[in-house]
N, C-alpha and C positions, 0 to 999 in steps of 0.2 A: 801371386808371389812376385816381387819386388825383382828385377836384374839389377847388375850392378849398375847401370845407367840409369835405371830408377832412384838408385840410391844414391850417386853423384849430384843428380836431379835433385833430390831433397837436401843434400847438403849444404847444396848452392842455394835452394832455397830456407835455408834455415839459417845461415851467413846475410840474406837478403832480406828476410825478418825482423834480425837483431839492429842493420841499420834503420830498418823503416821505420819498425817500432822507437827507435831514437829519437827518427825527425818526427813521428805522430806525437812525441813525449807533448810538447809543447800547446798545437792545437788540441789536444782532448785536455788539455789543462784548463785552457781557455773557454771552451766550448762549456763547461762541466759546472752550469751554473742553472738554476731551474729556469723556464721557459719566461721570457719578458726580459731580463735580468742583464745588464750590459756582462761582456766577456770580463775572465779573469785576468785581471793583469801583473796585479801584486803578488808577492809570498805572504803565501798564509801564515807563515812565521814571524817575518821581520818590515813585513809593509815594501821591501822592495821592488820595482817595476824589477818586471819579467821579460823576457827577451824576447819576442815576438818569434821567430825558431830558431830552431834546432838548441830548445831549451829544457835543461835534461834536469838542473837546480837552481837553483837561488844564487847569482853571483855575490851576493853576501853574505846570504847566513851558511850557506850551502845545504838548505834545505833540499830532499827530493819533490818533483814535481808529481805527487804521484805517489804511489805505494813501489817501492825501489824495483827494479828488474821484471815485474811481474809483465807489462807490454810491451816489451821488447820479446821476454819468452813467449810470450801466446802467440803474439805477431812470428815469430819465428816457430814455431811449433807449426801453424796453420799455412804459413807458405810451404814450409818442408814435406807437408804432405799434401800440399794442389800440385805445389813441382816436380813432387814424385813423381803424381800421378797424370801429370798435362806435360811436363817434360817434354822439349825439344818439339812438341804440336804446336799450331797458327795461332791456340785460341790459351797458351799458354797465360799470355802478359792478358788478356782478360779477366780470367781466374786470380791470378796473382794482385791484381789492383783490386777487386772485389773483396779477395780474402783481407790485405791489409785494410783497406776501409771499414770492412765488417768490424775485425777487433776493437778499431777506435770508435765504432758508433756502438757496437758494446759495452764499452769501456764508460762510455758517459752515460748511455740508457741507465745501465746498474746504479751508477752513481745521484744521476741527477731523472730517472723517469725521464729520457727526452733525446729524440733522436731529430738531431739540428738540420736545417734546411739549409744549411750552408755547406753540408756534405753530403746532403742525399739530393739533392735537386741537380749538383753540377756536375754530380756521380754518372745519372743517366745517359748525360747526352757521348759521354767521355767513354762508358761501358758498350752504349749502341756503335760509337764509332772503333773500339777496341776488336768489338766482333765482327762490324763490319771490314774490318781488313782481313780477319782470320779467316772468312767466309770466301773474299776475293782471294787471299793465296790457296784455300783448298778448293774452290771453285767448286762451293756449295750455298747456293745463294738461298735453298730453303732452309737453311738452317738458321737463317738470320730474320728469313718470314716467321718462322717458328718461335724463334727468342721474343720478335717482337709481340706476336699472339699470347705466347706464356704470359710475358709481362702484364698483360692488359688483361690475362684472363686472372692470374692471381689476387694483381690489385683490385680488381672486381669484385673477387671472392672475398676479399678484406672487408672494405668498403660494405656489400650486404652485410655482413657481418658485426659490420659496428655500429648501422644503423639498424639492425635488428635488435641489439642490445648495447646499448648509449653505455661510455665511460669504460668497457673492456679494450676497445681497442682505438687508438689515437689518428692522427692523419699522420703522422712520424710514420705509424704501422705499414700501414699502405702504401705510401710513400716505397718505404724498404722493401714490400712487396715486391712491386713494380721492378728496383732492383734485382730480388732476387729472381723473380719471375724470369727476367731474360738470359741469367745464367742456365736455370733449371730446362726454360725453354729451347736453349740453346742443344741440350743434350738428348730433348724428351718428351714428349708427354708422361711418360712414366713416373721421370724425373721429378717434373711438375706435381704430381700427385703426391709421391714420396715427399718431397721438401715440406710441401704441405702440411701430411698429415705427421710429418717427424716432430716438425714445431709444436705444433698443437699434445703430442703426446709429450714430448720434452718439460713443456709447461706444468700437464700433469703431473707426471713423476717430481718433479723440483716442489711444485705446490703441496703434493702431499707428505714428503720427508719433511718438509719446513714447518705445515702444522703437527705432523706428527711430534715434531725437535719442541716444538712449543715459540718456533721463531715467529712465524707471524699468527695472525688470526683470519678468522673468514671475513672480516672487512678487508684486509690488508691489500693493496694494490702492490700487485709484481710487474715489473718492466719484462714487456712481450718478445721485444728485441735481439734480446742474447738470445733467446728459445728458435725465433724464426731464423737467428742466421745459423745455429748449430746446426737445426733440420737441414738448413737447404748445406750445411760444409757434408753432413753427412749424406743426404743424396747424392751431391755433385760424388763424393769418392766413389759411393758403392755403385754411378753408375757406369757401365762398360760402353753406353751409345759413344763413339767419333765419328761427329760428323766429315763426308765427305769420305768414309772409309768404303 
């Protein structure tokens, strides 16, 4: 059950959302082109260069960059409930950069199958040093051995995993693993295992309403992405470990 400082907590992060998902408008616009493919720069509408950020529409035609309001609301839906729930703790602004990055690497997986190394690669080092301050003001330094092990142990598990069966999971996957791994890590081995095994089930249930819909078929390739970051938004909430408590 939520206090009311939990729920100030989510408001602020929900107000903190709607700006990020603004400035992300622009990068996932860009980014949202299949893999080889130089960045988006024009409107798909009217040929106009594009404003490199904090670009929400088309200074001409006033196209949306985007399908309208849709990631600014997720982006703020998923801060309001990490800030609930990390609120006013060390390893808050960790969670909180995770969360907004998740959406926009979301956002283009769905779109374009492709989760960009220009946001997961400079992700890590930024996430490792995020925790690592949180770790020195709680003056919980395993906690930060732990996120790193998670890390390496998840993307591992990927990794076998896609060399066990070539074309289900991508180096994007892994990658994001790796990510999520030291969030999850951060909280748990529990955690670790839940995020896991949440993605992996997430994918099923979505896979099978979709063929049941008649939307794709058993060749169809579905972007792994969204499923692995829902797992681990859902771990990260349900789980109760605070390091250093």
């Amino acid at each position: 059950m939520w206090s009311a400082m939990d729920i100030a907590w989510a408001a602020a992060g929900a107000v903190a959302g709607l700006l990020a998902g603004a400035a992300l408008r622009g990068p996932v616009f860009r980014l949202s082109v299949p893999t080889g493919e130089p960045d988006q720069t024009a409107c798909r509408g009217c040929g106009a260069p594009v404003s490199r950020w904090l670009a929400i529409r088309c200074g001409d035609c006033g196209r949306s960059l985007g399908v309208p309001a849709v990631l600014e609301l997720a982006t703020a839906a998923v801060l309001a409930l990490l800030l609930g729930r990390f609120g006013g703790q060390p390893d808050m602004v960790a969670f909180g950069f995770l969360g907004a990055l998740g959406v926009a690497l979301a956002a283009i997986d769905i779109a374009v199958q492709r989760l960009p190394d220009r946001l997961t690669l400079p992700a890590f080092p930024v996430l490792v040093v995020l925790l690592a301050v949180a770790a020195a003001i709680g003056h919980d330094g395993g906690a930060l051995v732990r996120a790193l092990l998670g890390s390496v142990a998840l993307a591992g598990g990927y990794l076998l995993l896609a060399l066990a069966r070539p074309g289900q999971l991508g180096g994007g996957d892994i990658k994001l693993a790796a990510l999520a791994g030291l969030a999850l890590g951060w909280l748990g081995w529990p955690a670790v295992l839940a995020g896991a095994s949440l993605g992996f089930l997430l994918s099923a249930v979505v896979s099978l309403a979709l063929l049941a819909a008649r939307r794709i078929t058993l060749r169809s390739a579905i972007s792994f992405g969204p499923f692995l970051l829902g797992g681990t938004l859902l771990a990260v909430l349900a789980s109760g470990a605070v390091p250093g408590a």
